[in-house]
C-alpha positions in Angstrom: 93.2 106.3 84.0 92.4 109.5 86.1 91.6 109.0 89.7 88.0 110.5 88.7 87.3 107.9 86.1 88.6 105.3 88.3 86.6 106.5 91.4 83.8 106.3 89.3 84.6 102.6 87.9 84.8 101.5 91.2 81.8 103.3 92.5 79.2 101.3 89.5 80.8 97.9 90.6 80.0 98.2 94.0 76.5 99.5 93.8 75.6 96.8 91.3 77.0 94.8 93.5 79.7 93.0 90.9 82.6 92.9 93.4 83.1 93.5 97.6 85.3 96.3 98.5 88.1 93.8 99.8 88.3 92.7 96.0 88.2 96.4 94.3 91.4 97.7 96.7 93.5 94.9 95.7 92.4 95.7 91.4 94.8 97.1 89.2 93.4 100.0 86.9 93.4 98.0 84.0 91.7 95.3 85.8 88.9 97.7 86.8 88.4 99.1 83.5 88.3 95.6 81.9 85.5 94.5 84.5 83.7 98.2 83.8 83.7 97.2 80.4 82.7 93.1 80.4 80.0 94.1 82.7 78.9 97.5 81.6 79.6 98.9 78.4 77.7 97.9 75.1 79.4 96.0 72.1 77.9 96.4 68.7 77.4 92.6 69.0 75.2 93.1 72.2 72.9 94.7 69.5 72.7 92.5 67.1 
C-alpha cells in the first residue's frame, strides 16, 4: 500500500472515530486496510 492510500486509511478511521491514534501507529498495513474495508467499503451482500 502507498503511503498516500495509507495516510488516507488512517485519516477516515480517526475522524469516524473507529480507532485512537495510539491504536493506528501500532497497525500494520494490512491491518488498516482490513479495518478500512470491514468498516467502510460496500459488499454486494450489504445490498441485498
Amino acid at each position: 500500500m502507498s503511503q498516500t492510500e495509507r495516510d488516507y486509511r488512517v485519516e477516515h478511521l480517526l475522524d469516524n472515530h473507529k480507532f485512537n491514534e495510539k491504536e493506528i501507529v501500532s497497525m500494520s498495513d494490512e491491518q488498516i486496510e482490513y479495518f478500512h474495508w470491514l468498516y467502510f467499503e460496500e459488499s454486494v451482500y450489504d445490498l441485498m
